[in-house]
N, CA, C and O atoms as CSV, one atom per row, in Angstrom:
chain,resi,resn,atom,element,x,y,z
A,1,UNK,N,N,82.791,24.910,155.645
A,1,UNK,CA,C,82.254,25.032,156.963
A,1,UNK,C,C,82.160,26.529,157.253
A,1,UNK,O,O,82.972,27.349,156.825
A,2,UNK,N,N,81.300,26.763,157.873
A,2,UNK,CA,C,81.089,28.223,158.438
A,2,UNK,C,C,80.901,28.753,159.832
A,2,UNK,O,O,80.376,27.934,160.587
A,3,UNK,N,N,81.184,29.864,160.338
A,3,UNK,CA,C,80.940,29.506,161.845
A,3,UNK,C,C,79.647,30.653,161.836
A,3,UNK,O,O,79.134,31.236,160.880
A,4,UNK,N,N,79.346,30.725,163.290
A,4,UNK,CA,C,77.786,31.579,163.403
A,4,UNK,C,C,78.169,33.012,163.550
A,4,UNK,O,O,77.164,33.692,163.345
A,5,UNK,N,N,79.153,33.713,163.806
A,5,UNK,CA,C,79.877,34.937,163.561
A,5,UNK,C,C,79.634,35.857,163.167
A,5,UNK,O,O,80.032,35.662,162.019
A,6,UNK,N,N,79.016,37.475,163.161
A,6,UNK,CA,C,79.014,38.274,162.249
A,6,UNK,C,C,79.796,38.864,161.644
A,6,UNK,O,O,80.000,39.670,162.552
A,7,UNK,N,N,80.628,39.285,160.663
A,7,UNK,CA,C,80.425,38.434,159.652
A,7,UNK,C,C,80.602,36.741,159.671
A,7,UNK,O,O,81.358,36.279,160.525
A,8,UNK,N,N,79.894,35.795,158.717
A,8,UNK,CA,C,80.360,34.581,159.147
A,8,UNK,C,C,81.684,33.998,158.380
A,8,UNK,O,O,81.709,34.115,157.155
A,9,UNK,N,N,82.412,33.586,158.821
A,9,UNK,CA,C,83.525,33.307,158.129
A,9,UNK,C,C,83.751,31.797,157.570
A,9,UNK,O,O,82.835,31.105,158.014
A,10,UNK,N,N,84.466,31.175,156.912
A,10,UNK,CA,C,84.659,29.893,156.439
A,10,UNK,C,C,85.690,29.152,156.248
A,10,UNK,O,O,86.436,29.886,155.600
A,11,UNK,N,N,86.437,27.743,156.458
A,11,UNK,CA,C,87.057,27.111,156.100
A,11,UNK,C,C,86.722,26.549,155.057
A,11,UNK,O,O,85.578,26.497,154.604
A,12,UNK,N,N,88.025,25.928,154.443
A,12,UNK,CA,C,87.819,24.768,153.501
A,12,UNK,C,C,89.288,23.608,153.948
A,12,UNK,O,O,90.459,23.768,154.289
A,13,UNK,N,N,88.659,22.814,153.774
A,13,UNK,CA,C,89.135,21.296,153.678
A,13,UNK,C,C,89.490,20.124,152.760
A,13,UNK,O,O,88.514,19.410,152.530
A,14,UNK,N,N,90.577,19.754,152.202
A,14,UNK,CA,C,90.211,18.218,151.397
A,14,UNK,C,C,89.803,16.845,152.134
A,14,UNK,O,O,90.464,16.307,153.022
A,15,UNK,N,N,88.754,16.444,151.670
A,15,UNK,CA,C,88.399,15.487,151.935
A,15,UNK,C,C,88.640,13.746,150.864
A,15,UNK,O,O,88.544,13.652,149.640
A,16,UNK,N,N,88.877,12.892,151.613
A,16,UNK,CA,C,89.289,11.916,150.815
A,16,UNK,C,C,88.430,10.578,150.952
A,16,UNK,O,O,88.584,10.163,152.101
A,17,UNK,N,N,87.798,9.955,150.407
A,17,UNK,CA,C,86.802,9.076,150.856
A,17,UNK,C,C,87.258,7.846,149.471
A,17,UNK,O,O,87.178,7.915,148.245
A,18,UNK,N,N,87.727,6.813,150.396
A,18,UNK,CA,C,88.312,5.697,149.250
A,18,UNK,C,C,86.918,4.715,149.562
A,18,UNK,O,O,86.370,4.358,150.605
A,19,UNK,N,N,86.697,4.522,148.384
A,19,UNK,CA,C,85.304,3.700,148.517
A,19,UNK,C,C,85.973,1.626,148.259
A,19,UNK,O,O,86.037,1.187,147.110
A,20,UNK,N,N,86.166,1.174,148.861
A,20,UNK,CA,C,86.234,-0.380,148.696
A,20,UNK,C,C,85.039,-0.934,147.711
A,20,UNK,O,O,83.817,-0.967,147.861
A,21,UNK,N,N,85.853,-1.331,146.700
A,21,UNK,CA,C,84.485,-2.324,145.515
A,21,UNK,C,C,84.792,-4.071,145.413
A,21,UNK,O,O,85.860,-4.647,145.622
A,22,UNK,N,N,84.161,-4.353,145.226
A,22,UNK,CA,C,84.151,-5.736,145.325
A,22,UNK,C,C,85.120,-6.326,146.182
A,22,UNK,O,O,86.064,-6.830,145.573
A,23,UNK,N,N,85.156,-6.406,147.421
A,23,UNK,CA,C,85.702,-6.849,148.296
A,23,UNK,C,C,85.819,-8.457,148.076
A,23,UNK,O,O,86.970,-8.893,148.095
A,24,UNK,N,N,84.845,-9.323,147.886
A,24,UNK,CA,C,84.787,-10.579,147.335
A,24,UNK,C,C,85.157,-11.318,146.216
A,24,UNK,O,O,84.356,-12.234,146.030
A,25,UNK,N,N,86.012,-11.282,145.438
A,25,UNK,CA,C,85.658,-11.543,143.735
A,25,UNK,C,C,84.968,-12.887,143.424
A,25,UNK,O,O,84.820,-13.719,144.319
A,26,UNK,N,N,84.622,-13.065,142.397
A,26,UNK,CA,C,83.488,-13.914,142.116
A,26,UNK,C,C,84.810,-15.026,141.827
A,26,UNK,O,O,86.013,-14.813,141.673
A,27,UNK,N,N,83.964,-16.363,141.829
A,27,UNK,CA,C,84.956,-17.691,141.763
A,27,UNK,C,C,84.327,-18.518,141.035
A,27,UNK,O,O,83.211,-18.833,141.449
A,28,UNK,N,N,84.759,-19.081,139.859
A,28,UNK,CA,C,84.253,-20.282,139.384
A,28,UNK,C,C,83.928,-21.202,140.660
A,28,UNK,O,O,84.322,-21.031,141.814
A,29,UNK,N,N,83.169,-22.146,140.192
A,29,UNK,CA,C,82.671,-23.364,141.744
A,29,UNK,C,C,84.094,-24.404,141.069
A,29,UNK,O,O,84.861,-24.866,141.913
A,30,UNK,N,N,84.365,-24.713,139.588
A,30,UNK,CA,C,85.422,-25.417,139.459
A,30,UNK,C,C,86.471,-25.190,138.892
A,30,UNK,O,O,86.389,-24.848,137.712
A,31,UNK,N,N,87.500,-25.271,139.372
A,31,UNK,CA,C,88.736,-25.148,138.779
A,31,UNK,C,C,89.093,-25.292,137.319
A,31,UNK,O,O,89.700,-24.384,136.752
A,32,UNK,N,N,88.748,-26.374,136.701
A,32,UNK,CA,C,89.348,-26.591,135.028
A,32,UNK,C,C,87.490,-27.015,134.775
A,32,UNK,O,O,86.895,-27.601,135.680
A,33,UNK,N,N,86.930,-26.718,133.767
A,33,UNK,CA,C,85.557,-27.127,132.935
A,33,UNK,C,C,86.407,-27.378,131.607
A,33,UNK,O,O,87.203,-26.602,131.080
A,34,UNK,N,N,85.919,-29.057,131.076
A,34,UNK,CA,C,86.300,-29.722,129.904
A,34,UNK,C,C,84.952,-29.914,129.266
A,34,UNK,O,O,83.868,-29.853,129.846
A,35,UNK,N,N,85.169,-30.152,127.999
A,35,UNK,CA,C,83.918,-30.849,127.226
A,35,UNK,C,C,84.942,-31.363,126.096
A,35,UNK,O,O,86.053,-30.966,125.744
A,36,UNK,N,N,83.944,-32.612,125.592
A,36,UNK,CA,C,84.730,-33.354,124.164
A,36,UNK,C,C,83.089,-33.432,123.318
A,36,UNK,O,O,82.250,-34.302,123.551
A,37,UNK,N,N,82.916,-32.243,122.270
A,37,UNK,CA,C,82.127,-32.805,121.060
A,37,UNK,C,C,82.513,-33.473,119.640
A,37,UNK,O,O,83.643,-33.698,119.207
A,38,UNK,N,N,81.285,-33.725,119.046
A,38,UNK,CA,C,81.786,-34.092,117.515
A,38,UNK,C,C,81.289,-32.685,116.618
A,38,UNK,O,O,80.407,-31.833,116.718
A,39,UNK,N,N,82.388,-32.991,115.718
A,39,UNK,CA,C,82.613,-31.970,114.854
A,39,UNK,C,C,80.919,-31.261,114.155
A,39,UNK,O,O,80.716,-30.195,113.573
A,40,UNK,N,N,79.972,-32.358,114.523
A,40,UNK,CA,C,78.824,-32.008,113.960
A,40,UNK,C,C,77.662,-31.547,115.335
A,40,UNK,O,O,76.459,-31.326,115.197
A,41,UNK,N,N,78.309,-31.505,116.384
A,41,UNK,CA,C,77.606,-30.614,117.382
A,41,UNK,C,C,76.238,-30.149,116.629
A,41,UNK,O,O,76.206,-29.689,115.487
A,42,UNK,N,N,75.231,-30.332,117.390
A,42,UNK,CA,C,74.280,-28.831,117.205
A,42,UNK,C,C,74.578,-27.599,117.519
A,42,UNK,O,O,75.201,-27.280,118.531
A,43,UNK,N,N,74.079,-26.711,116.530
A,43,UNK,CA,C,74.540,-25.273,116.596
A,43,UNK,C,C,73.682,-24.710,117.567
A,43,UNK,O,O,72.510,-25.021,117.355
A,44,UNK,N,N,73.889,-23.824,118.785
A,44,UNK,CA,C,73.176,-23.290,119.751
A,44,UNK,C,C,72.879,-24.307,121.013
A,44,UNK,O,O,72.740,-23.962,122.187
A,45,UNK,N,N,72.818,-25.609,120.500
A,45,UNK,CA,C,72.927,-26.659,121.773
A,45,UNK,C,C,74.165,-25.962,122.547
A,45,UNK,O,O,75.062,-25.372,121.945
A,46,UNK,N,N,74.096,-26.128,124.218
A,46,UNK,CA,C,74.825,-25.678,125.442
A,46,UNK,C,C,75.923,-27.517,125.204
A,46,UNK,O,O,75.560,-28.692,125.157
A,47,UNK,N,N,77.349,-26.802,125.115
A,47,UNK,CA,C,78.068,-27.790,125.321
A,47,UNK,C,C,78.251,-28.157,127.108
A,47,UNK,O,O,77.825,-29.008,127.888
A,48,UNK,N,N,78.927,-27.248,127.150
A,48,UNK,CA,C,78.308,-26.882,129.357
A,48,UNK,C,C,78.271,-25.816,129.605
A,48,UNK,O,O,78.134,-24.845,128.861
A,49,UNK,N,N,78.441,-25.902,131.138
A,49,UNK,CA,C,77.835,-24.381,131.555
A,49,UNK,C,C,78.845,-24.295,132.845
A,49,UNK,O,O,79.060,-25.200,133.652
A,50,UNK,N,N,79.326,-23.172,132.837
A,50,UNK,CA,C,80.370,-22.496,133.676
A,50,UNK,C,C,79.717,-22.092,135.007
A,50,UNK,O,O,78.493,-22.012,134.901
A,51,UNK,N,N,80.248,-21.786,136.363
A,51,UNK,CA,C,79.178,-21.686,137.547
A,51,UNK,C,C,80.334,-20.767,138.237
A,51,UNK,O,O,81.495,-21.076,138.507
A,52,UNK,N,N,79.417,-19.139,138.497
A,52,UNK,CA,C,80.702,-18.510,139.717
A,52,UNK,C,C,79.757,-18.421,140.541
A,52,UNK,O,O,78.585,-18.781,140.438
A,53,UNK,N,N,80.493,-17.754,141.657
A,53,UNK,CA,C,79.127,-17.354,143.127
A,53,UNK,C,C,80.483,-15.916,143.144
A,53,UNK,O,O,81.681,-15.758,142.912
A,54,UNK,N,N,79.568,-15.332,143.479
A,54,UNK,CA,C,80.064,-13.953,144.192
A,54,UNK,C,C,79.591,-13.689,145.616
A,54,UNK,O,O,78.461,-13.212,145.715
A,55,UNK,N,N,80.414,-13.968,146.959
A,55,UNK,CA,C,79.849,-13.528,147.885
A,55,UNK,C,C,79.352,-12.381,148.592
A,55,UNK,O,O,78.831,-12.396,149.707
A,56,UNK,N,N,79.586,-11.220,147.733
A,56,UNK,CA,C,78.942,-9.441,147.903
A,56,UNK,C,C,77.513,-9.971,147.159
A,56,UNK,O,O,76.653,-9.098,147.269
A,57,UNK,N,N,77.137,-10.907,146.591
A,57,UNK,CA,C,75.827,-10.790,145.897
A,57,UNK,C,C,75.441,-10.195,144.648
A,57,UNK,O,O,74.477,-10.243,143.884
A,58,UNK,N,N,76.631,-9.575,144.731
A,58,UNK,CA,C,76.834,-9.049,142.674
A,58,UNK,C,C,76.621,-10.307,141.313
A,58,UNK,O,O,77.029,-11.427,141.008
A,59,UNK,N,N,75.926,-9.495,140.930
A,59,UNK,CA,C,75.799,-10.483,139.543
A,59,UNK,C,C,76.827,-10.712,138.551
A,59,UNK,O,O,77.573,-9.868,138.054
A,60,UNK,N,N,76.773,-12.045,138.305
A,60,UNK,CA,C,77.685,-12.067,137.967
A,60,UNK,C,C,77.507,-12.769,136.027
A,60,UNK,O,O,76.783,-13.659,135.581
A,61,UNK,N,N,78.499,-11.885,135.355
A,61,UNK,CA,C,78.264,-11.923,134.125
A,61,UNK,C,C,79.637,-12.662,133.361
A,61,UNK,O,O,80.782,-12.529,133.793
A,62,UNK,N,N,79.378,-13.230,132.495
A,62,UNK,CA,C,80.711,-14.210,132.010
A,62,UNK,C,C,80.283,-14.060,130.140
A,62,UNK,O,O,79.283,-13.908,129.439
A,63,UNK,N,N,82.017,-14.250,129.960
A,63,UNK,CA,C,82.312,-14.059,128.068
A,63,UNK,C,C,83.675,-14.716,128.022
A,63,UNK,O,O,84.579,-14.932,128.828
A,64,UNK,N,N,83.541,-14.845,127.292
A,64,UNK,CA,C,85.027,-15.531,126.574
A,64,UNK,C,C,86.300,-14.727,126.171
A,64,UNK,O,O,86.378,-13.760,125.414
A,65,UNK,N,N,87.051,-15.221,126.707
A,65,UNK,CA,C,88.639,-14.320,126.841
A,65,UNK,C,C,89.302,-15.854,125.618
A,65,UNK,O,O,89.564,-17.031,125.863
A,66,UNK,N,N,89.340,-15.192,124.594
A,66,UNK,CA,C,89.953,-16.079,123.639
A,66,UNK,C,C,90.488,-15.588,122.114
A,66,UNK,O,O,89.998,-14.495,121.829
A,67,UNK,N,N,91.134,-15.982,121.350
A,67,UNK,CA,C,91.600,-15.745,119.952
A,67,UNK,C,C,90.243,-15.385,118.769
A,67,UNK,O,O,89.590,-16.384,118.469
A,68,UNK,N,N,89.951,-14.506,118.329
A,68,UNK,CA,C,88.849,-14.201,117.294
A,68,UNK,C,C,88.308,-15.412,116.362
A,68,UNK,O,O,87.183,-15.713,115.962
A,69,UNK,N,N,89.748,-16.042,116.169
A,69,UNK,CA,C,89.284,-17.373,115.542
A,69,UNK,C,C,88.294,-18.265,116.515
A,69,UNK,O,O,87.235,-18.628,116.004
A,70,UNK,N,N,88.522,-18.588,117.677
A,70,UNK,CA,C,87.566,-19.377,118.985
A,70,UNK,C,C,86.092,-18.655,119.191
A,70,UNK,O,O,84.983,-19.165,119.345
A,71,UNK,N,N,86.449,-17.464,119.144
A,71,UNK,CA,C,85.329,-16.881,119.383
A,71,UNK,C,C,83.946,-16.591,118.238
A,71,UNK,O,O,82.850,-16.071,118.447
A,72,UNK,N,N,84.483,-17.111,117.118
A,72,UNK,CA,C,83.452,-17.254,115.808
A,72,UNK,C,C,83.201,-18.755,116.151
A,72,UNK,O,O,82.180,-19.115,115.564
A,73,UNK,N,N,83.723,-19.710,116.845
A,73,UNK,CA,C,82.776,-20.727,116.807
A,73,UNK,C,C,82.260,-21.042,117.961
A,73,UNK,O,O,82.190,-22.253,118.167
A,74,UNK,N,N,81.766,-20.154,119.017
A,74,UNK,CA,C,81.369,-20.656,120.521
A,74,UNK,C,C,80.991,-19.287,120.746
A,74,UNK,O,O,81.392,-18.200,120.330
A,75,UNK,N,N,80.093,-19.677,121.534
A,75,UNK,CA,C,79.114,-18.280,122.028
A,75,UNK,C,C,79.271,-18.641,123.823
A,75,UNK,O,O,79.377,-19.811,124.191
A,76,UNK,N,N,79.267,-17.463,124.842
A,76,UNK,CA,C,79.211,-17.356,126.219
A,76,UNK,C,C,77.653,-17.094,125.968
A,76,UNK,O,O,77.391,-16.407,124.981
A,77,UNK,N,N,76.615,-17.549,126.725
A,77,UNK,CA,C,75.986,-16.681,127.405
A,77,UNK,C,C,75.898,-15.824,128.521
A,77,UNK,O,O,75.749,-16.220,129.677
A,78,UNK,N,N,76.007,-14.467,128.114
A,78,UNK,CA,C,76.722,-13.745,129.335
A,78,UNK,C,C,75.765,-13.703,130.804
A,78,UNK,O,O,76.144,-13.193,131.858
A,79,UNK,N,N,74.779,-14.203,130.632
A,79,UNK,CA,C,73.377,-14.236,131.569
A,79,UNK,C,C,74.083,-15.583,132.936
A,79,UNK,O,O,74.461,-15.420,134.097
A,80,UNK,N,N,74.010,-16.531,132.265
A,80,UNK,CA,C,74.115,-17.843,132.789
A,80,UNK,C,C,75.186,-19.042,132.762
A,80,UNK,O,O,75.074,-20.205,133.148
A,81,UNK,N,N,76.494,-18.211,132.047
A,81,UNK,CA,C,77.354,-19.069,131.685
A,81,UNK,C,C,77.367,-20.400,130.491
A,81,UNK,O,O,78.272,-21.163,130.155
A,82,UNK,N,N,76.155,-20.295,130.116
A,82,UNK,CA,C,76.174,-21.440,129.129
A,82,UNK,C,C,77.261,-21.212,127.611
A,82,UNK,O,O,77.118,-20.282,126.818
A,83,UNK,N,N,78.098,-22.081,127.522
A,83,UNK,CA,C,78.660,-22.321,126.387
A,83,UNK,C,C,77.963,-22.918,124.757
A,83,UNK,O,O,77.668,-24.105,124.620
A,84,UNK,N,N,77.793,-21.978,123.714
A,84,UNK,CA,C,77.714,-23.132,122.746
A,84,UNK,C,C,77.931,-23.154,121.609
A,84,UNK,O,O,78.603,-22.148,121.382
A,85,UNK,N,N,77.743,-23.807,120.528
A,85,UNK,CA,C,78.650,-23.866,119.559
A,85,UNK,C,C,77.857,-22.820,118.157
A,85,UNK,O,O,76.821,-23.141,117.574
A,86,UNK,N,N,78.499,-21.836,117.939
A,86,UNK,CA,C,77.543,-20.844,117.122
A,86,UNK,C,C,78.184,-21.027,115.416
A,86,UNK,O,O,77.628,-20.459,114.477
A,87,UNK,N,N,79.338,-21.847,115.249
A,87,UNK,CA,C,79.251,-21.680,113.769
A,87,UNK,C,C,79.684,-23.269,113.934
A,87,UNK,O,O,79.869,-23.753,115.050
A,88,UNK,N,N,79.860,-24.209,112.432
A,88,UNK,CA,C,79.704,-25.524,112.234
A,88,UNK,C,C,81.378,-25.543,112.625
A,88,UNK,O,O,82.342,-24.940,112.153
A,89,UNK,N,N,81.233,-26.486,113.660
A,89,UNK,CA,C,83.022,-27.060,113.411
A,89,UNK,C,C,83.908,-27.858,112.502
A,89,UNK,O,O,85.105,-28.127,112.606
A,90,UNK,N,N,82.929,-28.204,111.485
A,90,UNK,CA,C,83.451,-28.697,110.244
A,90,UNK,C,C,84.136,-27.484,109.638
A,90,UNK,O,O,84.983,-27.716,108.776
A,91,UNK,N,N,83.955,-26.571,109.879
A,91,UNK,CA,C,84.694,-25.592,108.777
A,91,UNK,C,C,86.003,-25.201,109.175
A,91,UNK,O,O,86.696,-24.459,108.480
A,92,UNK,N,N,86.559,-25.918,110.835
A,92,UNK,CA,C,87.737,-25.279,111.198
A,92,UNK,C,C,88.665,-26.571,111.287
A,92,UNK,O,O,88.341,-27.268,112.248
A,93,UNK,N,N,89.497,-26.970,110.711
A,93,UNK,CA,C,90.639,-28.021,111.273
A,93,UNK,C,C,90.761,-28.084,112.578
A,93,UNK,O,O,90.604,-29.277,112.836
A,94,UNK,N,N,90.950,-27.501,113.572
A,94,UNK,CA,C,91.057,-27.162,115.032
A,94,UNK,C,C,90.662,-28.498,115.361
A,94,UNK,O,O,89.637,-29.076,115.001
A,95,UNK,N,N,91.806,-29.025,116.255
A,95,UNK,CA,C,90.888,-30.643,116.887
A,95,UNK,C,C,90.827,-29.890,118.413
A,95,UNK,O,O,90.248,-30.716,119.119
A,96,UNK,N,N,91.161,-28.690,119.254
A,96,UNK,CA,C,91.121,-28.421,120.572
A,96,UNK,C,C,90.456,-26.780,120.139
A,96,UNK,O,O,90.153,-26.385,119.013
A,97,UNK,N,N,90.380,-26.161,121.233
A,97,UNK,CA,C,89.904,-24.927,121.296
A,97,UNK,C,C,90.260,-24.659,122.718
A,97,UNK,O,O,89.889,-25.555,123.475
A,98,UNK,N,N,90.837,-23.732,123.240
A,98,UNK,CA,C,90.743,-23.243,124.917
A,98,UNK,C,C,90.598,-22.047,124.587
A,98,UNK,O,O,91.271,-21.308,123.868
A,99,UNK,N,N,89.247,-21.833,125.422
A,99,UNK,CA,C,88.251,-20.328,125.890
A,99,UNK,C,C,88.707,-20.851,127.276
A,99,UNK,O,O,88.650,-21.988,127.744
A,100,UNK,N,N,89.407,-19.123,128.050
A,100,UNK,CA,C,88.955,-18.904,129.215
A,100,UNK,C,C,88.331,-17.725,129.174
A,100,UNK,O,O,88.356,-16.691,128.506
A,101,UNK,N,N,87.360,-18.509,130.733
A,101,UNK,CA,C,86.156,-18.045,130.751
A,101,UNK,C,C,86.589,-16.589,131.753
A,101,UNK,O,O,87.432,-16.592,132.650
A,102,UNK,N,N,85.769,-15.419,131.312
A,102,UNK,CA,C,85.942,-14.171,132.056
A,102,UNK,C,C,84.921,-14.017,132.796
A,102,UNK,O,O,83.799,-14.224,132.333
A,103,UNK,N,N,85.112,-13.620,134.106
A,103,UNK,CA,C,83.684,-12.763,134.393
A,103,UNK,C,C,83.882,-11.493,134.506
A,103,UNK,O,O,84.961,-10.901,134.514
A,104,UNK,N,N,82.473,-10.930,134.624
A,104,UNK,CA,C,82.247,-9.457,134.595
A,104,UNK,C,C,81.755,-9.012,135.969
A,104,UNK,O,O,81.501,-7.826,136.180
């Protein structure tokens, strides 16, 4: 700041400005999402599809929070939530799998 003065002279100040972000967080619409396939699923077929709403209007982006092993056989689409099956489940013994779902 300066004042109108000849000479003009000046302060200085810290200023602190806390900015609030996502005040809303985004919410699945349901609590637990199940599916039961067979081991011979189609590959890229959507087993289901996950649903958040964000009430700030932020987009909202979703992936899989899971073990490396889960995650070679199931794909997020991070666009739309769709789940699906990206490698053959014949190749894993696994009779369960739990992906939770992340958003972004």
């Amino acid at each position: 700041m300066y004042d109108s003065a000849n000479p003009s002279e000046k302060a200085e100040t810290k200023l602190y400005i806390t900015v609030k972000r996502n005040v809303n967080e985004p919410k699945f619409t349901k609590e637990k999402y199940e599916a039961t396939v067979a081991e011979n699923f189609p590959l890229g077929e959507p087993v289901l599809t996950v649903k958040a709403e964000d009430h700030d209007g932020d987009e909202v982006r979703y992936r899989i929070m899971a073990a490396e092993s889960v995650k070679r056989f199931f794909f997020m689409n991070p666009l739309n939530g769709q789940l699906s099956v990206a490698k053959p489940l014949t190749e894993s013994s696994a009779k369960q799998y739990v992906v939770s779902d992340c958003l972004m």
